[in-house]
C-alpha positions in Angstrom: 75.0 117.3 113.2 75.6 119.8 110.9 76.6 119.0 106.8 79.8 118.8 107.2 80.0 116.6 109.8 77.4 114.1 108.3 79.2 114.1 105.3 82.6 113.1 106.9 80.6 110.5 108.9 79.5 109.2 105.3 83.1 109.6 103.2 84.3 107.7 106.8 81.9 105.0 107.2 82.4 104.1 103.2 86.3 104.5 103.4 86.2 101.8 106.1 84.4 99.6 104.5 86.1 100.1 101.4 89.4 99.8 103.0 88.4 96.2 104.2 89.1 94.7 100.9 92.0 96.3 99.3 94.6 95.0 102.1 93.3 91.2 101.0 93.4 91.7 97.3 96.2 93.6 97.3 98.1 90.4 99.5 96.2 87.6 98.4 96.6 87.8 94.8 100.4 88.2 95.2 100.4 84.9 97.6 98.3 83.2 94.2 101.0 83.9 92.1 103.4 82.5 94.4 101.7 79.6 94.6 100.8 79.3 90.9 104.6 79.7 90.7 105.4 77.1 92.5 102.9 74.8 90.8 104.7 75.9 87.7 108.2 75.8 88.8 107.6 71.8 90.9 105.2 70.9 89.2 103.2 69.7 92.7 99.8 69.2 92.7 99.3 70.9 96.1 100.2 73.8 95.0 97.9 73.9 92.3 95.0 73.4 94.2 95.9 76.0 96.7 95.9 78.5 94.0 92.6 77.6 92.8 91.6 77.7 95.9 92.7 80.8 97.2 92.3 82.4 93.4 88.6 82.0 94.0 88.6 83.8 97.1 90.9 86.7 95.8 88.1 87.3 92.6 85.1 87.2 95.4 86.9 89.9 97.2 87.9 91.7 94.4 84.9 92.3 92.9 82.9 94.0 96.6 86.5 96.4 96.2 85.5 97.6 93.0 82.6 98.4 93.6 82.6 99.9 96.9 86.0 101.6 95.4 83.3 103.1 93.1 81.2 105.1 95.9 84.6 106.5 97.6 85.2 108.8 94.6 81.6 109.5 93.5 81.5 111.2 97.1 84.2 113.7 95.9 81.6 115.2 93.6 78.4 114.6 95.9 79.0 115.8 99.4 83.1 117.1 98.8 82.8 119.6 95.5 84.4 122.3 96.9 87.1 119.6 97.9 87.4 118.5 94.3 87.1 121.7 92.6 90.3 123.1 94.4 92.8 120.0 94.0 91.3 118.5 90.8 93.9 119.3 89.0 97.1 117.7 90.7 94.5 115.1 92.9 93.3 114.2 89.8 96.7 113.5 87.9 97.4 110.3 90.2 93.9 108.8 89.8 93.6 109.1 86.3 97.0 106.9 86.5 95.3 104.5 88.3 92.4 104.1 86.3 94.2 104.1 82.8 96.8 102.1 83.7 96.5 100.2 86.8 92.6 99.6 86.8 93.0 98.7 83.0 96.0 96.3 83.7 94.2 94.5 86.4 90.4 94.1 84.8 92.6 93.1 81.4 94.6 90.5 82.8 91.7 89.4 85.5 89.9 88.2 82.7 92.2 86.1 80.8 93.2 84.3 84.1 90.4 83.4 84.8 89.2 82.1 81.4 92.4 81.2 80.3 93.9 77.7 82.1 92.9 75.6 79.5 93.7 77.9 76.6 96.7 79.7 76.8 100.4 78.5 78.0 101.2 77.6 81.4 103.9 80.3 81.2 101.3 82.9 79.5 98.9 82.3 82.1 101.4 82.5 84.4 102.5 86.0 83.6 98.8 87.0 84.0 98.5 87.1 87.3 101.5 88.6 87.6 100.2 91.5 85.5 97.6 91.6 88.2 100.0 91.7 90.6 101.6 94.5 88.9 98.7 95.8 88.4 97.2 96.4 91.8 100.8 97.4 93.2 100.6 100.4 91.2 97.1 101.3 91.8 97.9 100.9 95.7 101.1 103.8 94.9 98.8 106.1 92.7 96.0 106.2 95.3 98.4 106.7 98.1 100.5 109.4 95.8 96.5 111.5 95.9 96.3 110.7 99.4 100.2 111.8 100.5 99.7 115.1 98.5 96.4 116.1 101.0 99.3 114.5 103.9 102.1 116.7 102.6 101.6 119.0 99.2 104.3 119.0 96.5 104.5 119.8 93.1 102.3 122.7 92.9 101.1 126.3 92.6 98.1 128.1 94.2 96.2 130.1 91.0 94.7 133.1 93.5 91.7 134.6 90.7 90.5 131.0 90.0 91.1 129.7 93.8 92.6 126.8 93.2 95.6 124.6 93.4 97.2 123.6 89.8 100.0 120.7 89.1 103.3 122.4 88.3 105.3 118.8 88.9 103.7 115.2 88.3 107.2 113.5 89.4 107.2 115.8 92.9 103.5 114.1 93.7 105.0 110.9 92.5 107.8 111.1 94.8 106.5 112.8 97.5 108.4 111.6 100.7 105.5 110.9 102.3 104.6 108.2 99.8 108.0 106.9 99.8 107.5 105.9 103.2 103.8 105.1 103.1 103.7 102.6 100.3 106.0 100.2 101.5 104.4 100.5 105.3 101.0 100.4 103.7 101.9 97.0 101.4 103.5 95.2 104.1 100.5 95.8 106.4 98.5 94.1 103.6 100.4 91.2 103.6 100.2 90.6 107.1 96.3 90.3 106.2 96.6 88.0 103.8 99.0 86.3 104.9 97.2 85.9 108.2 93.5 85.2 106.0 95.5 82.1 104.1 96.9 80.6 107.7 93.3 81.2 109.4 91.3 79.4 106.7 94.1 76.9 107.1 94.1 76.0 110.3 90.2 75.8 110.3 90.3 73.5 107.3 93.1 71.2 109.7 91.0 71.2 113.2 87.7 70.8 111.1 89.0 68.4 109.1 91.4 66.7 109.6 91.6 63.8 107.4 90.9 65.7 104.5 93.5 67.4 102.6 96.1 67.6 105.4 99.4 68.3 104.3 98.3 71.1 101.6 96.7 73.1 104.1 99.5 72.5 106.5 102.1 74.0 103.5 99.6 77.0 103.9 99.2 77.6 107.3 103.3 77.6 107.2 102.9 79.9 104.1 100.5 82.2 105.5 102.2 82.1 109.1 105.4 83.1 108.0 104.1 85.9 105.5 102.7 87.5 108.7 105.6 87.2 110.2 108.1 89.0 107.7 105.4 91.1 107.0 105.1 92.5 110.3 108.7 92.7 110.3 108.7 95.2 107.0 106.0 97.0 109.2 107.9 98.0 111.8 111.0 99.4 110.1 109.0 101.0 107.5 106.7 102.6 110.4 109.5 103.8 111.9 110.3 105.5 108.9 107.2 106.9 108.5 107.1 108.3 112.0 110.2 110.7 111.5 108.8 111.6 108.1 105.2 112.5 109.6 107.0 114.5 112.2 108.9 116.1 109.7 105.7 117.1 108.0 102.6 117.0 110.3 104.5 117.6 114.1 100.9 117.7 115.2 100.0 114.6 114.8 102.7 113.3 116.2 101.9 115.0 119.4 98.6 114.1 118.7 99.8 111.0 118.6 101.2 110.9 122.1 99.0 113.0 123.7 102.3 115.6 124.4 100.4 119.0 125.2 103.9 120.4 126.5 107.4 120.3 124.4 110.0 118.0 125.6 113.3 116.5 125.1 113.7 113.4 125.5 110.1 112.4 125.2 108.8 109.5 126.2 106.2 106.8 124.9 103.2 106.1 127.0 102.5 102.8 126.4 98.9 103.3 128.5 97.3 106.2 129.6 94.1 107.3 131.7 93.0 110.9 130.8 90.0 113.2 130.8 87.2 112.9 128.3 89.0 115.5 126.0 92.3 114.4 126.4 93.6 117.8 128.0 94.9 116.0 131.3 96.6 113.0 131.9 95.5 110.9 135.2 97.8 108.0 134.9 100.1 106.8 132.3 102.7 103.6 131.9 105.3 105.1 130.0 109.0 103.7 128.2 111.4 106.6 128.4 113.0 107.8 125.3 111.1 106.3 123.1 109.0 108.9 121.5 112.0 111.2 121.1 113.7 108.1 118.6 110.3 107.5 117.7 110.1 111.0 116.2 113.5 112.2 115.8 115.8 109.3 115.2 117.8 110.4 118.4 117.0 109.1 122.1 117.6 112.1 123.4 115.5 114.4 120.4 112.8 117.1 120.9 109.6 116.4 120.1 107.2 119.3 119.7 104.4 119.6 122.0 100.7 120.4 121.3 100.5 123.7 122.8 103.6 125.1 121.2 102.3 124.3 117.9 98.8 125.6 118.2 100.6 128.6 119.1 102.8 128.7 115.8 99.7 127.3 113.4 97.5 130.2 115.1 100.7 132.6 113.9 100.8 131.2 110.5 97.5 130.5 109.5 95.3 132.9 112.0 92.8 132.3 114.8 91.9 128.9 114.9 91.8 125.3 116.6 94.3 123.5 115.0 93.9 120.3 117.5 92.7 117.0 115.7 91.1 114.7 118.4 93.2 113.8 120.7 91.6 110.4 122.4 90.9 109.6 119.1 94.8 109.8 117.9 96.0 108.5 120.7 94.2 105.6 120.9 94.3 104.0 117.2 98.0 105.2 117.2 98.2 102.4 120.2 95.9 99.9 118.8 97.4 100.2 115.4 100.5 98.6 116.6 99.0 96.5 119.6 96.8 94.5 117.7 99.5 94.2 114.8 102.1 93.2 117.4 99.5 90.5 118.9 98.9 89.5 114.9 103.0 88.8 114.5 102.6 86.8 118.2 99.7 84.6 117.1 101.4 83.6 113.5 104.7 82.9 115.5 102.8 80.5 118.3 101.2 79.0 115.5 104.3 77.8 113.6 105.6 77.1 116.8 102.8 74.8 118.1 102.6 72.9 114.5 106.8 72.2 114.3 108.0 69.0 113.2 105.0 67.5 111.7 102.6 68.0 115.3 98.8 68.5 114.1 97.0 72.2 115.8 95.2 71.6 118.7 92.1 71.5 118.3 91.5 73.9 120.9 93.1 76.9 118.7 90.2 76.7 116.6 89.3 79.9 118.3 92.0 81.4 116.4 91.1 80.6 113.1 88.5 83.3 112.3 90.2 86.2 114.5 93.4 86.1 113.2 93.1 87.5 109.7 90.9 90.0 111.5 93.7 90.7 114.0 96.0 92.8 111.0 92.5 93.9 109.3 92.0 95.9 112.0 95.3 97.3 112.6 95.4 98.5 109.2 92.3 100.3 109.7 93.1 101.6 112.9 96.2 103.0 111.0 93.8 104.5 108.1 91.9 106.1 111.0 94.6 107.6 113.2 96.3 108.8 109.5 93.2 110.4 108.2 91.8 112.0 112.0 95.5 113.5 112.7 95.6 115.7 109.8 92.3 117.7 110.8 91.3 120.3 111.0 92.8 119.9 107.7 91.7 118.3 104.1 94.7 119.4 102.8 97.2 120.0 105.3 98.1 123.9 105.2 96.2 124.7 102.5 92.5 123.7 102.3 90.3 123.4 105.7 88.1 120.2 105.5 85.3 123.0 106.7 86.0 124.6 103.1 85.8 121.7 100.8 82.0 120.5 101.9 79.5 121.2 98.5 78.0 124.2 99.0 74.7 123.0 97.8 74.2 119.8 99.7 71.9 120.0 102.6 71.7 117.8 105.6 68.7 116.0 104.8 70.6 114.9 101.2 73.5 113.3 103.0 71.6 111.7 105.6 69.2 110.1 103.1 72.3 108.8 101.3 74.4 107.8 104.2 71.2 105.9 106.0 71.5 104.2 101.9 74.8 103.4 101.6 74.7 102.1 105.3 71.6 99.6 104.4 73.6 99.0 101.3 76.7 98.1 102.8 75.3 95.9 105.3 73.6 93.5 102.6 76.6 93.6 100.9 78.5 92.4 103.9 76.3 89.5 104.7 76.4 88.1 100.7 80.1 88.4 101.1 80.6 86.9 104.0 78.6 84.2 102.6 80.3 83.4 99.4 83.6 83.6 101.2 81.9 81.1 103.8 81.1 78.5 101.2 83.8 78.9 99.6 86.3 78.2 102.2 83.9 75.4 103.5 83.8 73.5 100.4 87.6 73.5 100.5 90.1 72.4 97.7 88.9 70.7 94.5 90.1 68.2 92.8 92.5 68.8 89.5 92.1 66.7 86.4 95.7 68.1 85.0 98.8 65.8 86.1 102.1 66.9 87.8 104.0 68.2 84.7 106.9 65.8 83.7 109.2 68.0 81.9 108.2 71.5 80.8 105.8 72.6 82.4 106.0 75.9 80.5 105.3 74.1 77.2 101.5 73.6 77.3 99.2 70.6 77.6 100.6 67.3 79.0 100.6 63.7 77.5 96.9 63.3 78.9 95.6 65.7 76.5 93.3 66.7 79.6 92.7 70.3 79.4 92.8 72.0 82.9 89.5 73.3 84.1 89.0 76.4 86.2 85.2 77.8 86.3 83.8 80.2 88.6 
């Protein structure tokens, strides 16, 4: 491998990793509020343990984002400088929003939730986790504002003597259309995670254990079942959404998408296909007619753009050139991105089902437990992949090749030495999360000291006098 494609191999291999904590803190510290909420609003005991519980896993994930958060944009200035130095200036705009207001709104308030149960106002302390809340919502739009201007450019002006793309509109990059539709599709496919990561840790807790705790970790595995379930709901109609908005956009990865080497109206979706190694020729393929077309278009009966025709019209606009991402490689996490969300949706329904009207889980679904917050995990970053592969060759779709935004200077040997790093890295920091998290969830709920409210219980202490203690 050349530098270039060791250093996508890198910026890949940390995105993924990376990408495996934000959808769980973005979900699971707005399913702590809830529950803190409802603590606050009944008064129940359950629902204060559940938030301690489930706050303490939030903070254990949220620290391993940070810091692998960290790497992702130290890479823009190691292996990507020619990357940064030409969209710095409207890339740049969004993230410095993040950091000066969302990052600052989430470490701020972090802290005084945490330290702040037996000092501040039920209500206060309330409304800081809520900041969070607010807090990582935002950073999830600015971050996905950077990445839906390298999906769709807005807002700006190409300076020709300094070679280099320069802001001209914040509020265009703000309101680009493909963040419109990505930010909603992108926040309910978190919540399918965490709502799925609450029920699994649930139903281990209720085949494991049985005796211990049962009717608070039922209320969550009916909580976390039924986020999953409106959650993957708000996924479909906002990927529908999405899909006539990337068509509009990015037609080739659409057809990329489907594999569609020839133009045709209607289209239809091939729910399997068998093809050659590069994907040039289909052998055998199940497809549902008309579905692509309303896929794509809106319209059953709509034309959707085929692969050759647009390498033709790319080649036209932008010279000689393969403008082809891969094509197995599209196809295939398009498909698993909503197979394995669909079997997530399927799993949290037959879980409600099997557990109606008081029935205990079987313990033979114990199987279940540890795959099915993994089931959404991985549909969200089969999503990230098929979103990030279908704009090549492109960094920047239309504008900057990702062959012209490698640093100049950096030589094979550097990235490898810091990929084979990051990689040893990564995997000790896998195994010490996965253990905290472990003993976390295997110690279960703890006990609370602080009674049911009786009145107010926005007013501070009760009669006890017993502060409420919350260590980490």
């Amino acid at each position: 491998m050349d530098t270039l494609d060791l250093a996508r191999w890198q910026f890949a291999i940390t995105t993924v990793y990376h990408f495996f904590f934000v959808p769980v803190t973005i979900s699971l510290v707005a399913i702590t509020a809830g529950l803190q909420t409802a603590w606050y609003r009944t008064g129940k005991e359950k629902y204060l343990r559940l938030t301690k519980f489930y706050g303490k896993l939030f903070l254990i994930n949220i620290a391993m984002g940070v810091v692998t958060g960290l790497v992702q944009e130290f890479q823009f200035g190691m292996n990507w400088s020619d990357y940064s130095r030409f969209v710095g200036d409207v890339f740049g705009a969004p993230l410095a929003l993040e950091g000066l207001l969302a990052f600052f709104l989430e470490s701020t308030f972090i802290g005084l939730w945490m330290f702040g149960w037996d000092r501040l106002p039920r209500l206060v302390h309330l409304g800081c986790i809520w900041m969070v809340v607010l807090g990582t919502q935002l950073s999830a739009y600015f971050i996905l504002a950077a990445n839906s201007w390298m999906q769709n450019p807005v807002g700006f002006r190409v300076n020709t003597e300094r070679g280099r793309a320069e802001l001209t509109d914040l509020w265009a990059v703000l309101t680009n259309k493909v963040v419109l539709v990505t930010y909603p599709h992108t926040i309910f496919a978190a919540f399918m995670v965490g709502g799925a990561f609450v029920a699994g840790v649930a139903l281990w807790h209720l085949i494991r254990r049985p005796s211990v705790d049962k009717d608070v970790f039922r209320s969550a595995l009916k909580i976390g079942a039924s986020i999953v379930l409106v959650a993957s709901a708000g996924v479909a109609i906002s990927g529908d959404l999405q899909g006539k908005v990337m068509t509009e956009v990015q037609p080739m990865k659409m057809a990329a998408a489907e594999a569609l080497y020839e133009t045709e109206k209607p289209a239809s979706f091939s729910a399997f296909t068998i093809g050659t190694l590069d994907g040039s020729k289909e052998i055998f393929s199940i497809k549902v007619p008309y579905l692509l077309s309303f896929l794509a278009t809106g319209h059953f009966d709509g034309e959707v753009q085929g692969i050759n025709s647009l390498q033709e019209a790319y080649e036209a606009l932008y010279g000689p050139g393969s403008y082809k991402p891969n094509i197995p490689l599209t196809y295939w996490t398009f498909r698993l991105m909503i197979g394995v969300g669909m079997a997530s949706a399927a799993v949290a329904l037959w879980l409600l089902w099997t557990t109606r009207r008081g029935r205990a889980p079987n313990a033979r679904l114990i199987w279940l437990a540890a795959p099915l917050p993994l089931l959404p995990l991985f549909a969200n970053t089969f999503g990230w992949i098929f979103t990030e592969t279908g704009r090549q060759p492109w960094l920047v779709f239309g504008l900057l090749p990702t062959a012209s935004g490698v640093s100049p200077g950096t030589t094979s040997g550097e990235v490898i030495t810091s990929l084979v790093g990051f990689t040893a890295l990564y995997g000790v920091l896998a195994v010490v999360e996965t253990k905290l998290l472990l003993r976390t969830i295997r110690a279960g709920l703890a006990g609370t000291d602080d009674p049911a409210p009786e009145t107010d219980p926005g007013t501070g202490p009760d009669e006890s006098g017993k502060p409420l203690s919350f260590a980490y």
